[in-house]
N, C-alpha and C positions, 0 to 999 in steps of 0.2 A: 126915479120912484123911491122912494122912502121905504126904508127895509123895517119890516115888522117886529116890535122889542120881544122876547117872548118872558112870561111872568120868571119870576127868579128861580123855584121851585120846578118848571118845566126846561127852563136851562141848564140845569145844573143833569136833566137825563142826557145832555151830548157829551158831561164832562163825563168821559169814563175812562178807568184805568185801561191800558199803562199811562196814557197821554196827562190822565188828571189822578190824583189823590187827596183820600179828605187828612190833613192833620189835627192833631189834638189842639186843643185850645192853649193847653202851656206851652206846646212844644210850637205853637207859631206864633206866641207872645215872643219866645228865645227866640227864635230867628228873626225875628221884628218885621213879620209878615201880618201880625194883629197886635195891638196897641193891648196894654195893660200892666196891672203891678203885682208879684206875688205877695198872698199874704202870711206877715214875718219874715219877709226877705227868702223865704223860700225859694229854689232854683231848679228847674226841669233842665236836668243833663242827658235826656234822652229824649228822640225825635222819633213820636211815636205816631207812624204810616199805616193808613187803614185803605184798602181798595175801594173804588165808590162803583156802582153799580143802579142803575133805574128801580131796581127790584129789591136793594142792598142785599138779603141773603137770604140764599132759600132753606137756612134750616131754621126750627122753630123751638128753640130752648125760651123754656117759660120765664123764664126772669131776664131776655137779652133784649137789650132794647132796636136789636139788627131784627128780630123776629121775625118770619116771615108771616106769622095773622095776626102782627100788632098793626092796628088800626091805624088810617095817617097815611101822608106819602114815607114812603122810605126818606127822603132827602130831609123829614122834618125831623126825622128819629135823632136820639143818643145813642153813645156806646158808652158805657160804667158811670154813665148822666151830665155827662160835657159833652157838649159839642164841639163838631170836627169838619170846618168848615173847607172847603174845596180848593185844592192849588192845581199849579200844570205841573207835572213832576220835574220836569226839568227845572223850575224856579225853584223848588224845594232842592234839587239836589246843588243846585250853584251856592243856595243858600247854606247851606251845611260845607260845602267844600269853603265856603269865604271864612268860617267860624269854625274852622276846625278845631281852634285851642279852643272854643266854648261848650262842643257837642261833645259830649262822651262816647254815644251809643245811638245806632238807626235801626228800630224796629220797625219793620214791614209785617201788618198783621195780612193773612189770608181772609175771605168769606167762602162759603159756601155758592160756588158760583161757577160753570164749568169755565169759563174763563181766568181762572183764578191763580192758580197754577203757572201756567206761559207768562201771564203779567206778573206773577211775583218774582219769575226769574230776571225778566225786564225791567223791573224797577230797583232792583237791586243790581242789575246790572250797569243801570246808570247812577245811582246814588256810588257806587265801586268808582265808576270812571273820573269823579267830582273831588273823590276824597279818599285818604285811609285811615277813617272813621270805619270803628267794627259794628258790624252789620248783624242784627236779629232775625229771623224769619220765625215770624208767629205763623204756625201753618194749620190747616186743617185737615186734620187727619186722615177724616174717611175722603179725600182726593190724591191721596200719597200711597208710594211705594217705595221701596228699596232703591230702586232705579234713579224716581225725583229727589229724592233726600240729596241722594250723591250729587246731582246736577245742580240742587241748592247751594250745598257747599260749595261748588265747583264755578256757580253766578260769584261769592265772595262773601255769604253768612258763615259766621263762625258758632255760631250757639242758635239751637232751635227750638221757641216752646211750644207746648201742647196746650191748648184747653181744654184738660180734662175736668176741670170744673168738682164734677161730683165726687165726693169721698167712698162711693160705696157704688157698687153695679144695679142695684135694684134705683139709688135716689137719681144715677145717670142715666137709667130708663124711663123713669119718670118725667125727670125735668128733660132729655136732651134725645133722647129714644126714640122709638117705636111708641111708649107711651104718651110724649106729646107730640105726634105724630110729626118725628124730624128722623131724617137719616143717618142718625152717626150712631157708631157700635162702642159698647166699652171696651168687646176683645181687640177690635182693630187700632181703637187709641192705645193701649197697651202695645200689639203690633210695631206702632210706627213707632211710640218712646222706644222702645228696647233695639230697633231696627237705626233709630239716629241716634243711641247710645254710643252702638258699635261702628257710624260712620265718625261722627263729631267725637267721640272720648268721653270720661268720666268728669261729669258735673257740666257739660258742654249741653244739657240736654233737661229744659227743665216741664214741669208740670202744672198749672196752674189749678188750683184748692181754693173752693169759696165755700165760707165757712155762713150755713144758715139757711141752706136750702132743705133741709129738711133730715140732716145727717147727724149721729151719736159723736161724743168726742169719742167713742171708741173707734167709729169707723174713721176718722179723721187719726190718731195716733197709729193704727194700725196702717193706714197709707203712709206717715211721715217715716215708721221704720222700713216699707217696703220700698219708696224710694230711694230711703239711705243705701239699705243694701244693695240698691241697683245701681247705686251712683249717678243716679238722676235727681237734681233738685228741684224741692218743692216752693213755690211760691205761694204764699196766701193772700186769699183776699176775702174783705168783707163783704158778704150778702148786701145791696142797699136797693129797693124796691123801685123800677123803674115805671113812670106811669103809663099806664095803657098795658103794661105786659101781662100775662097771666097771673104771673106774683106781685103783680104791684101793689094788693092789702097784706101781704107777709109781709111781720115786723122784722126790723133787725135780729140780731143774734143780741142779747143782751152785751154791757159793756164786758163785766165781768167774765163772764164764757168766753167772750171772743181776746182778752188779755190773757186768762190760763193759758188760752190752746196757742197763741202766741208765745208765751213763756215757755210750754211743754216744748212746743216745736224747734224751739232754740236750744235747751236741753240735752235734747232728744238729739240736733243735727249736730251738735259747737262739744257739747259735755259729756258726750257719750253716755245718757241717762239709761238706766237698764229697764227693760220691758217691765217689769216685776214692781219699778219704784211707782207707777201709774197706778192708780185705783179708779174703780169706778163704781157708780151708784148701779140700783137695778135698771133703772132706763139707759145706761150706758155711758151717761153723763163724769165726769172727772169730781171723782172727789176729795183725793189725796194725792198729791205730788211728794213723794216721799226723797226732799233735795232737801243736803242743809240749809238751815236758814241763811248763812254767810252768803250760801252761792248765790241764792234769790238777790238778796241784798244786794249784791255783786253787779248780778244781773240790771237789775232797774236802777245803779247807780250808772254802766255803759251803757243803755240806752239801745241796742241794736237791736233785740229782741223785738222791739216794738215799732220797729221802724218798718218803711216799705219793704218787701221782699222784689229783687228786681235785679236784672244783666249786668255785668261790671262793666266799667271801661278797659281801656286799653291798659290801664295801673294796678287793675282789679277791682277800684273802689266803686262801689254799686252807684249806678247812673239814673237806670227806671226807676224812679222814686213815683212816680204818677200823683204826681202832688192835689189832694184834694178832690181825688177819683171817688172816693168810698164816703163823703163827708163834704160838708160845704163850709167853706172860712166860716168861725164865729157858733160852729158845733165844735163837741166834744172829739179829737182825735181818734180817730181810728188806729188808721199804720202815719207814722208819722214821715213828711218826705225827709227831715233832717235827722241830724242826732235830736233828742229830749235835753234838754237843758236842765240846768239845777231845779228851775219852778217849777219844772211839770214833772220831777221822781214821787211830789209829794201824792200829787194827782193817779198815776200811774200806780202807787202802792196801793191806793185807796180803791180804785177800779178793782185791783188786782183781788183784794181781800188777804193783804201777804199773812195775815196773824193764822188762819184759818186753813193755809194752801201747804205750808213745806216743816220741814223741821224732822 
């Protein structure tokens, strides 16, 4: 008897973690699990692991394209607007142990899923078995405690982030809260950073910052120094509107805004900029960076400021670049996944508005 094909989309509900994993689209072009070329020569050094689930995730942050009442099967969804088509984990993890000189970095992100947990320590317990490629665990907060942290690290993650997302407790009630009716708390994401601070060590423990959900660059500056002094780093990332989600007719963050808080942010983590040199408008907005001009200069001649914010490898040299996450080849650069090149300081000054910004 001839066994029944079932549609693509309804197959893909047997693939489920631990057994399957969706990967990112750059990071299964790198392991030459999907055909393609980056553009500019660009290079994804980080193999970044999302749990797959029939449901994908039951919490409902207004701009995630996992959303739990975004319209659609789950399996057609995005996560930061690329697609992250389905492997068996095991084929990913042989594929990372054969390319070890190639991969820097294995991120295994969490969802919101009671299952989610067990399999993240399983899948990182066999990606551990394939290779000593260092391991991320993107986790989700409100399914963590004290107890799981330790048993993360203890699967073989060395560095744990957070998506905290919102700059400020009222904009993560909103978008990630009780306001859009999801279950994650801001006390409790705080909880587990400071809680995998003290398991992982200082800088081992970062937090993820989207800039343009509807937060001041005050409330965004006054987290980049709260993390500092926590020794917890901040990652940023750009707001980009995904379709179907609740914010999917919220614009970006203009260019200009999103290069300041960029440049502050480097500042602020690299130059030790003092609280005092920030200004801001009466909406909260950034209106004076009070840095010699040399350093600006300085600054968008190295190029790093502008670059992805992401996990280092085993050398230290930052791997998660997420090439093309925030932006699609052939727009205007957001976080860039490389260094900026001599052409594009010119660009990057002119975003920046340097005449207007320091001095």
């Amino acid at each position: 008897m001839r066994a029944k094909v079932l549609p693509a989309e309804i197959a893909e509900d047997f693939k489920t973690s631990p057994e399957h994993v969706r990967v990112s689209i750059a990071a299964a072009m790198t392991l030459g699990l999907k055909p393609g070329n980056f553009f500019r020569n660009a290079t994804c050094d980080c193999v970044n692991l999302l749990e797959n689930y029939p449901a994908g995730c039951y919490a409902n942050c207004t701009y995630c394209g996992l959303a739990r009442e975004r319209p659609g099967l789950a399996q057609d969804n995005t996560f930061i607007r690329v697609g992250w088509p389905v492997f068996p984990t095991d084929l990913v993890a042989e594929a990372v142990g054969s390319q070890e000189d190639r991969v820097g970095r294995v991120c295994v992100a969490m969802v919101q899923d009671k299952r989610a947990y067990p399999d993240l320590l399983d899948i990182t317990r066999r990606i551990r078995r394939k290779s000593d490629v260092p391991i991320s665990a993107l986790v989700t907060a409100t399914l963590l405690d004290e107890e799981k942290l330790l048993r993360i690290r203890d699967a073989g993650a060395d560095i744990v982030g957070i998506g905290l997302d919102a700059a400020s407790e009222e904009v993560f009630f909103r978008t990630r809260g009780r306001g859009a009716r999801g279950p994650h708390s801001w006390s409790q994401h705080w909880e587990i950073a400071r809680a995998a601070r003290r398991i992982f060590g200082p800088m081992r423990v970062n937090c993820h910052v989207m800039v343009g959900l509807g937060e001041t660059d005050r409330n965004l500056v006054d987290l980049f120094y709260r993390l500092k002094s926590e020794e917890i780093s901040a990652y940023l990332f750009s707001f980009n509107p995904e379709p179907g989600t609740a914010m999917a007719d919220v614009p970006r963050a203009p260019i200009t805004r999103w290069r300041r808080v960029q440049l502050t942010k480097y500042l602020i983590e690299q130059r030790d900029l003092p609280r005092e040199a920030v200004e801001f408008d009466e909406a909260g907005m950034l209106k004076h960076v009070r840095a010699p001009r040399a350093l600006i200069d300085a600054c968008v001649e190295e190029g790093v400021a502008f670059m992805t914010n992401g996990c280092p490898d085993r050398n230290g040299k930052m791997a998660c670049n997420r090439p093309f996450g925030s932006y699609r080849p052939g727009e205007e650069f957001r976080d860039y996944p490389f260094v900026p090149t001599e052409e594009d300081q010119p660009i990057i000054r002119q975003q920046l508005g340097v005449k207007d910004l320091g001095g």
